[in-house]
PAZAPA-4460 file (N, C-alpha, C; in steps of 0.05 Angstrom, whole numbers, plus 32768, in hexadecimal, padded with zeros to 4 digits):
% residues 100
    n_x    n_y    n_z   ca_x   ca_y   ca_z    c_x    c_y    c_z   seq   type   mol
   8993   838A   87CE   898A   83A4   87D4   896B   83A5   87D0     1      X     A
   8958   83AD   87E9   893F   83B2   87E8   8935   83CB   87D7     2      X     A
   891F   83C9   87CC   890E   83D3   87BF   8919   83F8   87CD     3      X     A
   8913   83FA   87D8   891A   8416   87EA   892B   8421   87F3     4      X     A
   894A   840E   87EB   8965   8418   87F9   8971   841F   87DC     5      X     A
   8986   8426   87E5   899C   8432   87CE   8990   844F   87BB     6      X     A
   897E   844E   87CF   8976   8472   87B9   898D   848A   87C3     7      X     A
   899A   8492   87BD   89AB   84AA   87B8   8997   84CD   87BD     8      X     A
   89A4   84D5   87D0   8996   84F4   87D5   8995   84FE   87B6     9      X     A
   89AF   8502   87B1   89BA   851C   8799   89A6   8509   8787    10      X     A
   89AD   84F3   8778   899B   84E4   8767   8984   84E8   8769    11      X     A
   8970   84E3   878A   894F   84E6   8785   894C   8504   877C    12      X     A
   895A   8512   8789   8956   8538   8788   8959   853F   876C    13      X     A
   8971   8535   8762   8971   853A   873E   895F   8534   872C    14      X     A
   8959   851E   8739   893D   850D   8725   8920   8519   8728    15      X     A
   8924   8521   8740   8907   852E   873F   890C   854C   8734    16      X     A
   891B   8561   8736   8924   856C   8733   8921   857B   8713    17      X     A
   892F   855B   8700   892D   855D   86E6   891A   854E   86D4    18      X     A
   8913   853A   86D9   8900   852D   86CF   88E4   853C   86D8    19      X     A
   88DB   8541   86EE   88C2   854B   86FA   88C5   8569   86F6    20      X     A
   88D2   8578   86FC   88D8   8592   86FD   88D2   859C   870E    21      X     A
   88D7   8590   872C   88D1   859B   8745   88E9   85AC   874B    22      X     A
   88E3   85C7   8759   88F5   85D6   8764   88FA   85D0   877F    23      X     A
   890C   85C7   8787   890A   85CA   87AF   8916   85E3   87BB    24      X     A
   8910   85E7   87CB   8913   8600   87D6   892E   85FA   87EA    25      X     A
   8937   8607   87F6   8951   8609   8808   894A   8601   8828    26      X     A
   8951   85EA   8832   8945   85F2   8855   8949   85DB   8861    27      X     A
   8943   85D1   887D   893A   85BE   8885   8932   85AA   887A    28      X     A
   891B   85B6   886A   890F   859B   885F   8908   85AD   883C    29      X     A
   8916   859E   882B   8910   85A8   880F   88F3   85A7   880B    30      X     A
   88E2   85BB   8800   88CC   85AE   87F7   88C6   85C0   87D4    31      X     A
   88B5   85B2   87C9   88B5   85B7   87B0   8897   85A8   87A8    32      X     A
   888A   85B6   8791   886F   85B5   8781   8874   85A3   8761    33      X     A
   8867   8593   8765   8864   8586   8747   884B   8592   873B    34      X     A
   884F   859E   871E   8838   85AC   8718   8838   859E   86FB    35      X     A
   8816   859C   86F7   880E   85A1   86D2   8806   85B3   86CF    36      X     A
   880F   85C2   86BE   880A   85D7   86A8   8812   85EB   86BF    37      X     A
   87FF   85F9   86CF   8807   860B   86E3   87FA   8607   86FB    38      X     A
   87EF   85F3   8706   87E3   85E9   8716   87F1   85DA   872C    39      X     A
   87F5   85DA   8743   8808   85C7   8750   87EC   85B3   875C    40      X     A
   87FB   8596   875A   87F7   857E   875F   87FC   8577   8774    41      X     A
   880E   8574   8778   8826   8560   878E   8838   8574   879C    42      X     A
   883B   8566   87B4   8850   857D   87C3   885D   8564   87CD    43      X     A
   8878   8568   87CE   888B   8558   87CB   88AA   855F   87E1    44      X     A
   88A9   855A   87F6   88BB   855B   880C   88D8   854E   880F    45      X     A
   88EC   8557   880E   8902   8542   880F   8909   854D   8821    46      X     A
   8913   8537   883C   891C   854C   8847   893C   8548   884B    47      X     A
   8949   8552   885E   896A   8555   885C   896F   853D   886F    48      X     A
   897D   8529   8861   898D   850D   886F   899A   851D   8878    49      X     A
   89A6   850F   8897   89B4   8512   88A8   89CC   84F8   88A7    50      X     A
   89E2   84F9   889D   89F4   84E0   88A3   89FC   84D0   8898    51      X     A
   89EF   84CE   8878   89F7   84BA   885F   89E7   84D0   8844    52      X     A
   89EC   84BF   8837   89E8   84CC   881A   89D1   84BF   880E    53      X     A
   89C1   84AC   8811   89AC   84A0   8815   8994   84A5   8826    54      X     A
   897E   84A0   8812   896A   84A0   8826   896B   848F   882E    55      X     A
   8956   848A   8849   894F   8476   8862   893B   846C   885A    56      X     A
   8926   8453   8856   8912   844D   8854   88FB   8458   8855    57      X     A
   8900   8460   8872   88EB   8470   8879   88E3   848B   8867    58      X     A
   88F7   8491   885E   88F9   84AF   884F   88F7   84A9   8834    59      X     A
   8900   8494   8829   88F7   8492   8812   88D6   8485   880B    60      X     A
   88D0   8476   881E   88B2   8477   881E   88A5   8488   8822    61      X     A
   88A7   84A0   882A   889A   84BC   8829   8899   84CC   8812    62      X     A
   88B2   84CA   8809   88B9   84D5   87F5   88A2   84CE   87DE    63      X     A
   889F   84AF   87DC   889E   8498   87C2   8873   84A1   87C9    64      X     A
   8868   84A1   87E0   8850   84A9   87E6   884B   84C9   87E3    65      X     A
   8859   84D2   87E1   8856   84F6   87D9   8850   84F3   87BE    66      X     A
   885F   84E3   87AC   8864   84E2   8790   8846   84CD   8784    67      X     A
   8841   84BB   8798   8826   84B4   8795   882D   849E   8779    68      X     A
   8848   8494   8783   884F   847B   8774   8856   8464   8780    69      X     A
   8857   8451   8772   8861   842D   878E   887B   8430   8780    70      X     A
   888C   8426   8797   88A8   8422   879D   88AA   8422   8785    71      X     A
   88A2   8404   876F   88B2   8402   8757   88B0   8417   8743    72      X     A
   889C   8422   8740   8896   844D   8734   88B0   8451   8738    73      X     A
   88B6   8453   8750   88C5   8470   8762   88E1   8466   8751    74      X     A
   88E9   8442   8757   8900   8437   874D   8907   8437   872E    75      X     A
   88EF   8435   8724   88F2   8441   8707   88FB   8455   86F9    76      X     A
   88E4   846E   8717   88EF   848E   870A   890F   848F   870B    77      X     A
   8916   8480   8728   8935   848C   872F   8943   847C   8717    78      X     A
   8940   8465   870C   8957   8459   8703   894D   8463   86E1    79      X     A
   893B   846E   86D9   893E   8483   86BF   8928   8471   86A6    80      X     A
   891B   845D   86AF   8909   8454   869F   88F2   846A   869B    81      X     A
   88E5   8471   86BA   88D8   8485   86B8   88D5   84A3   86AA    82      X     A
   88C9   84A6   869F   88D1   84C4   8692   88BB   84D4   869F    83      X     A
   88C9   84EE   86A3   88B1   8509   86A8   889A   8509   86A3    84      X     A
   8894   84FA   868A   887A   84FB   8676   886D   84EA   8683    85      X     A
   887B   84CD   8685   8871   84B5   868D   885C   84C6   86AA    86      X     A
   886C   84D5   86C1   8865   84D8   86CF   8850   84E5   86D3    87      X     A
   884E   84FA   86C5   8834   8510   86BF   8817   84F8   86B4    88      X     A
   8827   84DF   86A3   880E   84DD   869B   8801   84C6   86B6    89      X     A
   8813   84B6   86C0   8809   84A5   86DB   87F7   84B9   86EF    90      X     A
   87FD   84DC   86F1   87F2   84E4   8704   87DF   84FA   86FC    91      X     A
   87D9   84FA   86E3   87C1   8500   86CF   87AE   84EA   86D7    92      X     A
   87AF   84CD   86D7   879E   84BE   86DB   879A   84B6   86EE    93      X     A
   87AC   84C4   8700   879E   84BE   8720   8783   84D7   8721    94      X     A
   8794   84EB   8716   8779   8509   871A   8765   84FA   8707    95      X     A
   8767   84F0   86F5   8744   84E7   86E9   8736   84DA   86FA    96      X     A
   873B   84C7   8705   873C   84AC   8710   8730   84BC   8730    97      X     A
   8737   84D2   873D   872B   84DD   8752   873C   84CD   8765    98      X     A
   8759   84C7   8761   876D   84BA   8773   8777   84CB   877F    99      X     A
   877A   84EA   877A   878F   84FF   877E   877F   8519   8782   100      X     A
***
């Protein structure tokens, strides 16, 4: 299994969901705000697979570039090494850093 397959809809949506504390909204295409403190950061799109329960490559590379992490980030967040915190602080140092 490649770096980018076997991600699970319900799984990525939960994880961002609870770990990040993104809300998605209802629609076409979910979209939802990653914020510190009260500030939004990141805007974050999932949108609705058509036909499997899995994302597609393509879609999870969008996903994994919204989030402004490399594949192995993204594979970490999903499989639970990653923590919320971890995350805030990787994208704290992109905003110092003038990455973001």
């Amino acid at each position: 299994m490649g770096i980018l397959s076997g991600f699970k809809v319900k799984i990525v949506t939960n994880c961002l969901e609870k770990k990040l504390d993104i809300d998605f909204g209802q629609g076409s295409e979910r979209t939802g705000w990653y914020y510190i403190g009260e500030k939004k950061i990141l805007r974050v799109t999932l949108p609705k697979e058509h036909g499997g329960d899995s994302l597609s490559k393509r879609i999870a590379k969008k996903v994994i570039n919204s989030l402004r992490l490399t594949n192995q980030e993204f594979r970490n967040l999903y499989d639970c090494p990653m923590s919320g915190s971890d995350y805030e602080q990787k994208i704290k140092s992109l905003i110092q850093s003038n990455e973001l």
